[in-house]
N, C-alpha and C positions, 0 to 999 in steps of 0.2 A: 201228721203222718210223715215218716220221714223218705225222701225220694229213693228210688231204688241205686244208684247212684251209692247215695250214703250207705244206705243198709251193706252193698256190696264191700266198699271201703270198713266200716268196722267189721265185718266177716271175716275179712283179708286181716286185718290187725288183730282181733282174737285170735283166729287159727294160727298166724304167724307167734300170737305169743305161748298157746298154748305149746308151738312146737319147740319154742325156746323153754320151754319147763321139761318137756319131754330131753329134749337134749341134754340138759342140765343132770337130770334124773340120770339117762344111760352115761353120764360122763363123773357120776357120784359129787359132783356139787354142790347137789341137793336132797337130803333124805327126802325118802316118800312122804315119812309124817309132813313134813315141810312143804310138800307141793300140793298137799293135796287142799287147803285153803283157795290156792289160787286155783288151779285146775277146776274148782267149783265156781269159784268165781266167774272164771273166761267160759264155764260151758253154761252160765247163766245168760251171760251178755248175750253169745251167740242164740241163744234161747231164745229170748227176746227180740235177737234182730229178724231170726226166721219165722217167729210168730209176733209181729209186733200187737197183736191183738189182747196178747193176756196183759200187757201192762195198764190198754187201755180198760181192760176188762174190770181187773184189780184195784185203777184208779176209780172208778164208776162205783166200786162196790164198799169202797172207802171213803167214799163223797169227798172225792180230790179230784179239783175241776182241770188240774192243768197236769196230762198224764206224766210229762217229762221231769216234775219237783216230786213223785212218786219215787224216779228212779234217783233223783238226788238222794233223797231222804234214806232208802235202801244200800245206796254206795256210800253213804256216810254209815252207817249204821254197821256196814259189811268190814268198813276200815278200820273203825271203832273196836269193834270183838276182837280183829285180825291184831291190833295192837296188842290190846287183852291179853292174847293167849300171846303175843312174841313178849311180852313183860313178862309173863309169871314162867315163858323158857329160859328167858336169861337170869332171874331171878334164880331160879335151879340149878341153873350152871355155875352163877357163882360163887354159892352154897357149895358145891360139889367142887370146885375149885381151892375154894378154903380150905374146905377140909382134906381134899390131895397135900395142899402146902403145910400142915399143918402132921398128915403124916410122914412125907417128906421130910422134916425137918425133926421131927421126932426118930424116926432109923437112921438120920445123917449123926443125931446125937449117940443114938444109941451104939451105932459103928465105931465111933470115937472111943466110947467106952471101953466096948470091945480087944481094940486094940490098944488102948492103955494098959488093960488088964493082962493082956499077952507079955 
């Protein structure tokens, strides 16, 4: 079980980061879609730190004897998807960028044309 001490310190670190998302957000930094992974994230941790009971709960009922390689296993798994889904944005984006350049460069010709033909 972790000392009230700690618990209070990650409380203090969640809330603080969560307000640095919220920041971020009202300062357009960061799209919503984009915050809202992590804003799940930091309201999970605090979750857990103000009930630290369900993890042990979760782990009992998963026959995992050591509740704290529960929460590994979860933050690895949490950072894993979070990857996931920032590959297949950028992946998008560069797709979408190509083909800007691609039309770009197709009306820079076309313009040429244009005024040859004038």
């Amino acid at each position: 079980m972790l000392t009230l001490s700690l618990r209070l310190f990650i409380f203090i670190i969640g809330s603080l980061f969560t307000f640095i998302i919220m920041y971020f957000l009202l300062k357009k930094r960061i799209s919503e879609r984009n915050s809202i992974p992590y804003v799940l994230g930091l309201s999970i941790i605090i979750t857990l730190i103000i009930f630290p009971d369900i993890l042990d709960f979760l782990s009992y009922k998963l026959g995992i004897d050591y509740p704290p390689a529960l929460l590994f296993l979860f933050a690895i798994l949490y950072l894993f998807i979070l990857n996931i889904y920032q590959t297949i944005q950028l992946s998008i984006f560069n797709e979408q960028i190509r083909e800007l350049s691609q039309h770009m460069v197709l009306n820079k010709n076309s313009y040429k044309q244009d005024d040859a033909n004038e």
